[in-house]
C-alpha positions as CSV (number, residue, x, y, z in Angstrom):
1,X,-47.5,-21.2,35.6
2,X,-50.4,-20.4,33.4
3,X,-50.1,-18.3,30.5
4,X,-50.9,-14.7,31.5
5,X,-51.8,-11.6,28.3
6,X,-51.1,-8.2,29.8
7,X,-52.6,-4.8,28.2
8,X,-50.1,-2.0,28.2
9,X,-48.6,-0.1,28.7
10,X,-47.7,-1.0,32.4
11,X,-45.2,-1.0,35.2
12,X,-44.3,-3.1,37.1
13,X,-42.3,-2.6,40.9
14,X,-40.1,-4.9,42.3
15,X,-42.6,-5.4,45.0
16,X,-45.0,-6.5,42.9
17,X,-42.4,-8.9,41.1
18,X,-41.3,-10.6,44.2
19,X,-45.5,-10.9,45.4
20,X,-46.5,-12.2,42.3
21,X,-43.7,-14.9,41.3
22,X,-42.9,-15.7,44.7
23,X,-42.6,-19.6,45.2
24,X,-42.8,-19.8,41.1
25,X,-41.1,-22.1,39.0
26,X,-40.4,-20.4,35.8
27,X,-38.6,-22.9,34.1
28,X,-41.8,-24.0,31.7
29,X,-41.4,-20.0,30.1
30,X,-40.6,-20.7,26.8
31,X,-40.7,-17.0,25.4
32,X,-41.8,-13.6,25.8
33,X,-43.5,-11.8,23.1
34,X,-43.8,-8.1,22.8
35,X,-46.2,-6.4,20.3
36,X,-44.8,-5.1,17.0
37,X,-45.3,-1.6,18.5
38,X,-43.6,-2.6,21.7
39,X,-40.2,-2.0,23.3
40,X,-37.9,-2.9,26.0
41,X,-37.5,0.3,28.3
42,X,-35.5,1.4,31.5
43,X,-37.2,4.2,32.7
44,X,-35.0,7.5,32.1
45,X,-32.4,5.7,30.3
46,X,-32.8,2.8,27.5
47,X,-35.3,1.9,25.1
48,X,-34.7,-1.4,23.7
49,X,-37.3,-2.3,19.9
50,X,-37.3,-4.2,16.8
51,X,-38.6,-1.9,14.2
52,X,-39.0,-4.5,12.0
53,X,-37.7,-8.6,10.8
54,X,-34.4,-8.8,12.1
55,X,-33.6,-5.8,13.7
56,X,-32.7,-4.4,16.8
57,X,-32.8,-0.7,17.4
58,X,-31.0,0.5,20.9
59,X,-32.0,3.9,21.9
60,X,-31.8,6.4,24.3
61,X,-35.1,7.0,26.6
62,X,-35.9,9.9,24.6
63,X,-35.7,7.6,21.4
64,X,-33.6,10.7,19.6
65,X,-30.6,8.9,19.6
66,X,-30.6,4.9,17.7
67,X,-28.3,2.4,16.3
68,X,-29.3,-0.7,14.9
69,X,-27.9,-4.2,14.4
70,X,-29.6,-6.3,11.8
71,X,-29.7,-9.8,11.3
72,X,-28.7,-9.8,7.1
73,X,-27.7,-13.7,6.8
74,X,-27.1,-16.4,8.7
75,X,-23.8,-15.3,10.5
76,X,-24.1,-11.7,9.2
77,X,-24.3,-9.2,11.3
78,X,-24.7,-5.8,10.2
79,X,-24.8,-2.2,11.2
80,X,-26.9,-0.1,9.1
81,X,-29.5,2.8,9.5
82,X,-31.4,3.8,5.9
83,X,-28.7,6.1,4.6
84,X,-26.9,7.2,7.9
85,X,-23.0,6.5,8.2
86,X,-22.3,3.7,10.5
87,X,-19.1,3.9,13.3
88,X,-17.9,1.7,15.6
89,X,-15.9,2.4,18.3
90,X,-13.6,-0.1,20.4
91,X,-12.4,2.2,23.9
92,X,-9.1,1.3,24.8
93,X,-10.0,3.8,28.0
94,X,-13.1,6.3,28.7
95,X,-13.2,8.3,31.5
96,X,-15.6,11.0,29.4
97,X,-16.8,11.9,26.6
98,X,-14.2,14.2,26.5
99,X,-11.4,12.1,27.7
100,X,-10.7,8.8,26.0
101,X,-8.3,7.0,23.6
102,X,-10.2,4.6,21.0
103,X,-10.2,3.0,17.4
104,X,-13.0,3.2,15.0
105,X,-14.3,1.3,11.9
106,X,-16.5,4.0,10.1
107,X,-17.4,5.8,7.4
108,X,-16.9,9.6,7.0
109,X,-17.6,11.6,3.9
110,X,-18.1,8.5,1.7
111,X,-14.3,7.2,2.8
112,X,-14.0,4.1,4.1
113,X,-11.4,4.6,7.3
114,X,-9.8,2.7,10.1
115,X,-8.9,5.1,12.9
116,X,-7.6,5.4,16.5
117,X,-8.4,8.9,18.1
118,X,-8.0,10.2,21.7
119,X,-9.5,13.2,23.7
120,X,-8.3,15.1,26.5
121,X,-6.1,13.4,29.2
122,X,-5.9,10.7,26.6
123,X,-3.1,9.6,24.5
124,X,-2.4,9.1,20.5
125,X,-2.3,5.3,19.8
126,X,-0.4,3.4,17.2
127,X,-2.9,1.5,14.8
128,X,-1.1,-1.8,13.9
129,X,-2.9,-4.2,11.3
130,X,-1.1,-7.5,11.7
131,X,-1.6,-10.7,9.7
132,X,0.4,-13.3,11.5
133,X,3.5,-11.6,12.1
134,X,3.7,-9.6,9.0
135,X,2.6,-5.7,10.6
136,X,1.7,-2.6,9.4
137,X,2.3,-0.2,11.7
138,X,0.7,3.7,11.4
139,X,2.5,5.9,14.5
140,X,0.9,9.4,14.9
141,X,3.3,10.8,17.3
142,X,6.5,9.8,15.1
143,X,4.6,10.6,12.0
144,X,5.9,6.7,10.5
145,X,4.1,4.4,8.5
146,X,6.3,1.0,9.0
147,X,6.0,-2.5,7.4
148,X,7.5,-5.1,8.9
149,X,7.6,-8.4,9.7
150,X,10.1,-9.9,12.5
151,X,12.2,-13.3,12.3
152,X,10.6,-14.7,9.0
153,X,13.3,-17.1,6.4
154,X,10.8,-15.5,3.8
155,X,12.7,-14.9,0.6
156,X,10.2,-11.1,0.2
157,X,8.8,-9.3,3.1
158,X,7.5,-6.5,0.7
159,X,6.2,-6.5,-2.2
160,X,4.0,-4.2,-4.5
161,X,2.6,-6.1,-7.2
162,X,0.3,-5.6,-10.3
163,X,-1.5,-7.7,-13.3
164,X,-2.4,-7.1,-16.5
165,X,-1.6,-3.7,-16.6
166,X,-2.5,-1.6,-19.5
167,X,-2.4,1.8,-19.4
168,X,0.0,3.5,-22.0
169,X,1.4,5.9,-19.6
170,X,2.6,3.2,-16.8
171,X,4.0,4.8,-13.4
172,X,3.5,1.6,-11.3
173,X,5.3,3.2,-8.0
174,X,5.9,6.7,-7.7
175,X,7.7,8.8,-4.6
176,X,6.7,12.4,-4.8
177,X,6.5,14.5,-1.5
178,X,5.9,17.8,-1.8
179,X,8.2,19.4,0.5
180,X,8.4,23.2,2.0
181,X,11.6,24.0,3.8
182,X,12.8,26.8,5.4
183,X,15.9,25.5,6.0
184,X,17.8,21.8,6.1
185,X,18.1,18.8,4.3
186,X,15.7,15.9,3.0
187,X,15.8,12.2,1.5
188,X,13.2,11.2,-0.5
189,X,14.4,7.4,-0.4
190,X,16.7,6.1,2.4
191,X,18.2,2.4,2.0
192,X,20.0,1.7,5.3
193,X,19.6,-2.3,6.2
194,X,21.4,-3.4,9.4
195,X,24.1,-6.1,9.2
196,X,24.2,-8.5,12.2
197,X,25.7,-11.1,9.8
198,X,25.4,-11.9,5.9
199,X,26.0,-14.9,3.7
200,X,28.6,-15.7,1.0
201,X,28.0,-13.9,-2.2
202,X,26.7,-10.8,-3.7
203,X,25.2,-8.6,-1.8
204,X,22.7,-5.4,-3.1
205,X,21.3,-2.3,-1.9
206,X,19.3,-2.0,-5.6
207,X,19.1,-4.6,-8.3
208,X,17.1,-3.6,-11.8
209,X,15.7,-6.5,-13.5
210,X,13.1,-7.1,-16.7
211,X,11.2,-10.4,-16.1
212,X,13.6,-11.6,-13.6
213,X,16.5,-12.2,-15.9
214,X,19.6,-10.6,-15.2
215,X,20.4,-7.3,-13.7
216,X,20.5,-4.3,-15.8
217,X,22.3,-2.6,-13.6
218,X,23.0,-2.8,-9.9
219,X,24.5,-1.2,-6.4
220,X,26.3,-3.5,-4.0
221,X,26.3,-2.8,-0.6
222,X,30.2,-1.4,-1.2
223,X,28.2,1.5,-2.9
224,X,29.8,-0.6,-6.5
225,X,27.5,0.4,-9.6
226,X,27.3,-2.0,-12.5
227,X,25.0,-1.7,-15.6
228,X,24.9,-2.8,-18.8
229,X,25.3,0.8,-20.7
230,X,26.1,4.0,-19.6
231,X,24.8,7.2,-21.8
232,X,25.3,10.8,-21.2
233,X,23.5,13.5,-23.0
234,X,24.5,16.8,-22.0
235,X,27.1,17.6,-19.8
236,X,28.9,15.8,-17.2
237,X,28.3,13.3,-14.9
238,X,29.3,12.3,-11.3
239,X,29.1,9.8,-8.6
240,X,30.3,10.0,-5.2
241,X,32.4,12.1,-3.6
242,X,34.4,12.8,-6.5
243,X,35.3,9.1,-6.6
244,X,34.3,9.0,-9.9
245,X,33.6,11.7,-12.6
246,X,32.9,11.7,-16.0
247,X,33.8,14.8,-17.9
248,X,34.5,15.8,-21.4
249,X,37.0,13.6,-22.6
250,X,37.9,12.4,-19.3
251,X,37.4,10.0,-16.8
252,X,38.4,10.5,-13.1
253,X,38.4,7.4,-10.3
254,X,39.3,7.8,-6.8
255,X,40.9,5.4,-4.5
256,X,38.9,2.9,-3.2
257,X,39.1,-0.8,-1.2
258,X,38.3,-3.8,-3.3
259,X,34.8,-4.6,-4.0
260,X,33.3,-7.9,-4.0
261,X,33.5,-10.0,-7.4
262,X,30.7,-8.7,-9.5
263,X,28.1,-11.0,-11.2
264,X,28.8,-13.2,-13.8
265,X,29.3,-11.1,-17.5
266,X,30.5,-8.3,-15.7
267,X,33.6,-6.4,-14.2
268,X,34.6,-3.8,-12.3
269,X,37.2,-0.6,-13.3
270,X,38.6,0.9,-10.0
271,X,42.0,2.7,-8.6
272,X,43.3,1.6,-5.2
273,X,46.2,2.1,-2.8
274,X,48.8,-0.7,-3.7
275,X,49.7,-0.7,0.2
276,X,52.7,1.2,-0.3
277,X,50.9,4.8,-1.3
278,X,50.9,4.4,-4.5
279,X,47.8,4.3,-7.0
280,X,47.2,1.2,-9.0
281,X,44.5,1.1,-12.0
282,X,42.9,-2.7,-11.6
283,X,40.0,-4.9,-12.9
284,X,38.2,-7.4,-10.8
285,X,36.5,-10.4,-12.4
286,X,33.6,-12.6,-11.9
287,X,35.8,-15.2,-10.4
288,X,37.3,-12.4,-8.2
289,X,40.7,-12.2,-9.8
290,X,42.3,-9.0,-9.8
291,X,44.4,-7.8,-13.0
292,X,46.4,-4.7,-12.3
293,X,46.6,-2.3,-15.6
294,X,49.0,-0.2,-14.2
295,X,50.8,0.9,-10.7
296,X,51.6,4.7,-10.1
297,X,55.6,5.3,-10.7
């Protein structure tokens, strides 16, 4: 098939395709050039160009509406438009523009976001950002943001971590809702981990360490407290129920069963029932001896 220079613009049926390649081998076309000025079209509905090196502009047949992919680098794609804000949208349905559920990479008043939306008949979506097992997961219906990660022996599933830090007003990790009740309770910080089976040993619902040396102070998962020093202020202070109360002068412990033996350096000061109803004062050692100080009479 010889080569062939068309002056347009032109259109072409698909009569006059089928009469004028009938019986043609097109195998020998190597490529198709269109004039700098030239586009792509389907008539009412696309117009396909390349505005200039690398880039290809997809418009509507009006040409009011464009989004262009660019060539930036060898394996680089990108999606830009001078100073226009880029989207992309991935459906998960589409029944309208009006109906839908989707997620979008975007920008939006100069915030970079990843987003799922929905429309109409369709439903809010969770957005789950998993790398290799370990997920964070953002619910809109519950209103949760959970991190998790199933089945790992890792020592750390979460950790929030910081370098050379040195501002002289540190807060590395701060907790502060702002809440507006008319009525009912809240808790800022909820530690509630699930027990299917636990090893030998101590075992924590908070431990505070400097430089991963030894606890400062801790709370087992009996609700046991142990720190290094204790001061009060002004007034009194109380833990519990009632269990234990510090007051002017005076020190008040309720019964209690035995916790486990606390870490090495330290004891523990509690009362409990001697099985017969009657209040004993006893220590419990690192070795997980227990000393009685005194038995109620």
């Amino acid at each position: 098939m010889g080569n062939n220079i068309f002056q347009g613009p032109f259109n072409i049926t698909s009569g006059a395709i089928n009469a004028a390649l009938a019986g043609k081998d097109l195998s020998g076309l190597a490529s198709l050039n269109i004039a700098t000025a030239g586009y792509y079209g389907w008539s009412g509905l696309t117009v396909l160009r390349s505005p200039s090196s690398g880039v290809l502009a997809l418009r509507n047949f009006a040409e009011t509406i464009s989004t262009e992919m660019v060539a930036e680098a060898s394996d680089t794609l990108a999606l830009r438009r001078s100073t226009n804000s880029q989207a992309f949208r991935l459906y998960n349905t589409f029944t309208d523009g009006s109906n839908y559920e989707r997620g979008e990479v975007s920008w939006s008043g100069n915030v970079f976001q990843i987003a799922s939306g929905s429309a109409g008949t369709g439903l809010s979506r969770k957005l789950r950002i998993n790398g290799g097992g370990s997920i964070i997961d953002v619910d809109p219906i519950a209103g949760l943001t959970s991190v998790f990660r199933d089945g790992t022996s890792s020592p750390t599933q979460f950790a929030v971590l910081g370098n050379g830090i040195v501002s002289t007003a540190i807060l590395h990790t701060r907790l502060a809702p702002t809440i507006n009740q008319a009525s009912g309770t809240y808790c800022v910080l909820d530690i509630n981990p699930t027990e299917t089976a636990i090893g030998a040993g101590p075992h924590y619902l908070i431990r505070g360490r400097v430089g991963g040396g030894g606890d400062v102070f801790n709370v087992d998962r009996t609700g046991a407290v142990a720190g290094r020093s204790l001061t009060l202020s002004t007034g009194d202070f109380a833990l519990g129920s009632g269990n234990f109360f510090l007051g002017t002068s005076l020190m008040v412990l309720g019964e209690r069963a035995d916790p486990g033996a606390p870490s090495a350096n330290f004891g523990y000061l509690y009362c409990r029932d001697n099985g017969s109803g009657k209040t004993q004062i006893v220590a419990r050692f690192p070795t997980g001896a227990i000393q009685v100080i005194a038995t109620e009479p």
